[in-house]
C-alpha positions as CSV (number, residue, x, y, z in Angstrom):
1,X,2.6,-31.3,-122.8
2,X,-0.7,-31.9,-121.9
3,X,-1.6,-35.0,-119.1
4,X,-4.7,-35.9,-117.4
5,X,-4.5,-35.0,-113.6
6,X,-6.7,-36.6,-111.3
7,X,-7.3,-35.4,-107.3
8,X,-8.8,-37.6,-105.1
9,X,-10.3,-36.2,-101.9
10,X,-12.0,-37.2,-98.7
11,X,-15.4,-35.6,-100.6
12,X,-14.8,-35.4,-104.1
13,X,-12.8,-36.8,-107.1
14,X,-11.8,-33.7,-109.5
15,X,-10.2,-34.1,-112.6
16,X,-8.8,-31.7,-115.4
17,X,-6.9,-32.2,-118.6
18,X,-3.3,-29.9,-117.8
19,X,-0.7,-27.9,-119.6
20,X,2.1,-29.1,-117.6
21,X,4.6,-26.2,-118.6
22,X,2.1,-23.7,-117.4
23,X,-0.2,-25.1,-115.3
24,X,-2.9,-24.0,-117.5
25,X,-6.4,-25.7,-117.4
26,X,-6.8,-27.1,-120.8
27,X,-10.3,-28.4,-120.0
28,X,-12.9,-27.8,-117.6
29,X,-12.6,-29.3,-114.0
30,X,-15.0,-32.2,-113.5
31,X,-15.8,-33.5,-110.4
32,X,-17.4,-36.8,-108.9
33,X,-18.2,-37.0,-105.3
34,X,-16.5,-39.7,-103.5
35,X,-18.6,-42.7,-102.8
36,X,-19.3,-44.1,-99.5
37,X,-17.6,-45.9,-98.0
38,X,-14.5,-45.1,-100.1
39,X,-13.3,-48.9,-100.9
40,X,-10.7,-49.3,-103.4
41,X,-13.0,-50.6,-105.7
42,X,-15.5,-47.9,-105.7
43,X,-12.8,-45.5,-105.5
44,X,-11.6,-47.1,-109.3
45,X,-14.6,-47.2,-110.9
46,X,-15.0,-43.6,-109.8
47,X,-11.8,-43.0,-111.1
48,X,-12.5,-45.3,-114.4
49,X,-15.9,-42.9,-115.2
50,X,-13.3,-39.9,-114.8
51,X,-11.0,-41.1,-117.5
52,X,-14.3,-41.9,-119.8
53,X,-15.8,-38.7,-119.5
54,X,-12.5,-37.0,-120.7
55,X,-12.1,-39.7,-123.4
56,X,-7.9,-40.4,-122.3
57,X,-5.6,-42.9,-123.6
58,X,-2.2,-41.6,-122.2
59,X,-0.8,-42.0,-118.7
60,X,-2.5,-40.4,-115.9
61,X,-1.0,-38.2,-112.7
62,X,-3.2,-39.0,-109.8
63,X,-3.1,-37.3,-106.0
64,X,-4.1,-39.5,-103.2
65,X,-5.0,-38.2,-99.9
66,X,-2.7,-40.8,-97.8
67,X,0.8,-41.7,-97.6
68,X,2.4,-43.6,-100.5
69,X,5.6,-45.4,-101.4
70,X,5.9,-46.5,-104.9
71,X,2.4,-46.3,-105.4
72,X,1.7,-48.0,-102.1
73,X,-0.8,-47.0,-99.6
74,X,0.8,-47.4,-96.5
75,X,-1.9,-45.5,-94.0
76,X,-5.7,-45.3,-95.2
77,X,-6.1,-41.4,-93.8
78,X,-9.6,-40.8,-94.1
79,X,-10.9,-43.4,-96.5
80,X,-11.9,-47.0,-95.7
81,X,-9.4,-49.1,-93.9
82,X,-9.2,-51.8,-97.0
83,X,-6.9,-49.2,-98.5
84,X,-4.0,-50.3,-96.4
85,X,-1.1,-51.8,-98.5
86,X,-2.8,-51.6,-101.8
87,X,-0.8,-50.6,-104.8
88,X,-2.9,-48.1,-106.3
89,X,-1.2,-47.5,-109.1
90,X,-1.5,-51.4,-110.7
91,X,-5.1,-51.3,-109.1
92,X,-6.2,-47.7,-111.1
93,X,-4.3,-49.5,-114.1
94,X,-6.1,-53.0,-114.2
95,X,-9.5,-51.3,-114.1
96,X,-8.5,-48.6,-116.4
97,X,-6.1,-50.2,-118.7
98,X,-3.7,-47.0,-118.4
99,X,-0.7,-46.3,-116.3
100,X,-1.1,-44.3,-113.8
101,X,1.7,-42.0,-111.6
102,X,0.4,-41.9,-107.9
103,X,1.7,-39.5,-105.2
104,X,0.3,-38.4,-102.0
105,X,-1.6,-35.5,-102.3
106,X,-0.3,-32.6,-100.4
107,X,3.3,-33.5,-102.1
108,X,1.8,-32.4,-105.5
109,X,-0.3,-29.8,-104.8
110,X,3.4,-28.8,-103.5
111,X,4.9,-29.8,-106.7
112,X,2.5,-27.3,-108.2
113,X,3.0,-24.2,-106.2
114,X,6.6,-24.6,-105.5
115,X,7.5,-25.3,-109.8
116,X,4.6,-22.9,-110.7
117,X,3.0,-21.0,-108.0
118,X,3.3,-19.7,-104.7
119,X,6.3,-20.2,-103.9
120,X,8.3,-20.3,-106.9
121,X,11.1,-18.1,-106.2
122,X,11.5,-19.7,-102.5
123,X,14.8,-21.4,-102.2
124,X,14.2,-22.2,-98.1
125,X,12.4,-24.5,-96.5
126,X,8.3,-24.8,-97.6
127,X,5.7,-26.7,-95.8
128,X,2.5,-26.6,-97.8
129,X,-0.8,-27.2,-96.1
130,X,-3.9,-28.1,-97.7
131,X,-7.0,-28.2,-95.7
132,X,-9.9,-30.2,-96.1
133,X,-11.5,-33.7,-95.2
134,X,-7.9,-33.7,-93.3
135,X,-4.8,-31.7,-93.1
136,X,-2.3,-32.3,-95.8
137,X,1.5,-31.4,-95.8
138,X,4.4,-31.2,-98.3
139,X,7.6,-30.3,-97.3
140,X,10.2,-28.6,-100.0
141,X,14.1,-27.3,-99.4
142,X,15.4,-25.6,-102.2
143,X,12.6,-26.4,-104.4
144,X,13.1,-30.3,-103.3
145,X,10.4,-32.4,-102.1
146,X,10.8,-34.4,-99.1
147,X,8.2,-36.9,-99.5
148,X,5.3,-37.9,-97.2
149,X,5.3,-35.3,-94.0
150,X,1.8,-36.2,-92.1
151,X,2.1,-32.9,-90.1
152,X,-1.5,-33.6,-89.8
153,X,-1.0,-37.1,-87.7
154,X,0.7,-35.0,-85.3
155,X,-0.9,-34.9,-81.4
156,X,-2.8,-31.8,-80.2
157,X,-1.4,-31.3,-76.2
158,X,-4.6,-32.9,-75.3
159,X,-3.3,-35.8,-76.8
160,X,-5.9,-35.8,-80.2
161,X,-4.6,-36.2,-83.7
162,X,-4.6,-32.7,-84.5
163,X,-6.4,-33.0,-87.8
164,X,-9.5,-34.3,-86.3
165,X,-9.1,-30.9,-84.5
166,X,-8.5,-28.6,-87.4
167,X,-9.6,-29.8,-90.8
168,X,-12.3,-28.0,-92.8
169,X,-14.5,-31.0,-91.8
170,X,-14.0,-30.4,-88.5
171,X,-14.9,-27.0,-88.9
172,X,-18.3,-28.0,-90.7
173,X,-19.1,-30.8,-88.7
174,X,-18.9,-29.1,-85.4
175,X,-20.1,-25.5,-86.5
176,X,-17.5,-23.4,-85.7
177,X,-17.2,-20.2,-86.7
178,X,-14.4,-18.5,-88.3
179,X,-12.8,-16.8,-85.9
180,X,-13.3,-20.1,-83.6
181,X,-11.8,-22.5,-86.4
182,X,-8.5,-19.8,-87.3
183,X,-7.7,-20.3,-83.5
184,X,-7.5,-23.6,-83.9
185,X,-5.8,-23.9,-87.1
186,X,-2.9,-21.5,-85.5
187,X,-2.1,-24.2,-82.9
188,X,-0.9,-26.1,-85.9
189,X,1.0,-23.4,-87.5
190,X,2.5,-22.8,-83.9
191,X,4.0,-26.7,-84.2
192,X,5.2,-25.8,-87.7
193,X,6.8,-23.1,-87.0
194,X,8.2,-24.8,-84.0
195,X,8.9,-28.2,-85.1
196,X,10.3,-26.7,-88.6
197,X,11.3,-23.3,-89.3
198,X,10.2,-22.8,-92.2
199,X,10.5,-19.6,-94.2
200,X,6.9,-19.7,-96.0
201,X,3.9,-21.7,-95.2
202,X,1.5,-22.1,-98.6
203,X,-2.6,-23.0,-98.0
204,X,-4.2,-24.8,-100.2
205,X,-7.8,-26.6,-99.6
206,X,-11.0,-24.7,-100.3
207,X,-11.7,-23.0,-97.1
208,X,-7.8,-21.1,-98.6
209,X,-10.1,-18.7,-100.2
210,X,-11.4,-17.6,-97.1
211,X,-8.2,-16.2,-96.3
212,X,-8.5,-13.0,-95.7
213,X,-10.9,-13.4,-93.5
214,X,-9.1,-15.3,-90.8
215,X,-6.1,-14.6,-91.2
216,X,-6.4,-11.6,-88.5
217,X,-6.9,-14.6,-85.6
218,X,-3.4,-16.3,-86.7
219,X,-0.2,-15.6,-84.7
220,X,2.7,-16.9,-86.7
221,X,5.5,-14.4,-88.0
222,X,6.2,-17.0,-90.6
223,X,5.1,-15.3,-94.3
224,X,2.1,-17.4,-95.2
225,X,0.7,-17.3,-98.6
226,X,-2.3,-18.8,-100.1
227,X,-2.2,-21.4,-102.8
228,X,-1.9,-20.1,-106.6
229,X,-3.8,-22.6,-108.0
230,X,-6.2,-22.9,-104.9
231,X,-7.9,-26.2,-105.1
232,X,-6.7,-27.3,-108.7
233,X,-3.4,-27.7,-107.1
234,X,-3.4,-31.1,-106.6
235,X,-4.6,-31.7,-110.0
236,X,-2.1,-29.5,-111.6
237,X,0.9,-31.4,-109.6
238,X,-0.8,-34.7,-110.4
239,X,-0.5,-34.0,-114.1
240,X,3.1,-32.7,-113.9
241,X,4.3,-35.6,-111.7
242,X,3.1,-38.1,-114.6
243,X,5.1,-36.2,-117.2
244,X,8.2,-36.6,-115.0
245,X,7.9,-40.3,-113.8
246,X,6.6,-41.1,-117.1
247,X,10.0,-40.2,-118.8
């Protein structure tokens, strides 16, 4: 089955036309930047050129970078603060005129790697990262999600929200090198490893590709794997969570 799958970021709004039994890519990925400041309503139209430029009429999977409960925003993360309480899903349909299936974003990209990817044959516990404007989290047992984990909220010991400490913006905005970032990053996989046991860790985000280069200055005797479907995950998990809500 193929559904429109819709990621929306800190820095860009990326969206691709998926095969949900696969995970394929049945179109290319286009992306929008995010506007600024990221209001709900410049957030729809954004989200309303998306669905134009593909030309869809079905129901759309969307990942949002903030907490939801039945397709409520109940924490505005990193975009503006008139997020709070919104239901995004009846706000993306009004402008739109199609229903839309809205999850936080982390969860699917988790949805993605745990059905399809990364950690598909994993039946312990799974905490998927995803690095970026923030720190996103998903947590899975037996291939179950547990919605909404904000490992990224957690506080650094010097009492800072740790993802204002160890997201890929970070990293850019203060310059840090590599070596300097991974060293930071490894705190937070030192709280997940305490906090949760888990028996894989799975990055997504962009700065995932860069792997192999950084993963010398991490600590953890966790297995860590990178993401499958690197930064189309949340996409990809978008698109299947419509097909399964929309049932």
């Amino acid at each position: 089955m193929s559904v429109l799958g819709i990621d929306i970021g800190g820095s860009g709004i990326k969206g691709a036309i998926v095969n949900t039994k696969t995970g394929e890519l049945l179109s290319e990925r286009h992306r929008i930047t995010t506007p600024k400041p990221a209001t709900p309503e410049a957030v729809a139209k954004v989200v309303k050129e998306m669905i134009q430029h593909f030309k869809w009429k079905k129901e759309v999977g969307c990942s949002f970078p903030t907490t939801i409960v039945d397709g409520k925003c109940i924490h505005f993360g990193n975009l503006s603060p008139k997020w709070l309480n919104v239901k995004v899903n009846k706000l993306f349909k009004k402008e739109c005129k199609l229903p839309f299936y809205i999850s936080n974003d982390a969860d699917l990209a988790g949805l993605a790697e745990v059905s399809l990817g990364a950690a598909k044959k994993e039946k312990g516990l799974v905490i998927v990262v995803t690095i970026g404007t923030g720190i996103g989290s998903g947590m899975f047992y037996k291939g179950k999600l547990i919605p909404n984990l904000e490992i990224g909220r957690m506080l650094h010991t010097n009492g800072e929200i740790i993802e204002f400490y160890t997201a890929d913006s970070v990293r850019k905005k203060e310059n840090l090198k590599l070596a300097e970032w991974a060293k930071r990053f490894d705190v937070l996989l030192e709280y997940i490893r305490i906090v949760f046991t888990p028996s894989l860790i799975v990055l997504g985000g962009g700065i995932s590709k860069k792997y192999d280069d950084f993963k010398k200055h991490l600590t953890t005797d966790v297995p860590v794997k990178v993401a499958e479907f690197k930064n189309n995950a949340g996409i990809i998990g978008a698109a299947m969570y419509a097909k399964k809500m929309s049932k």
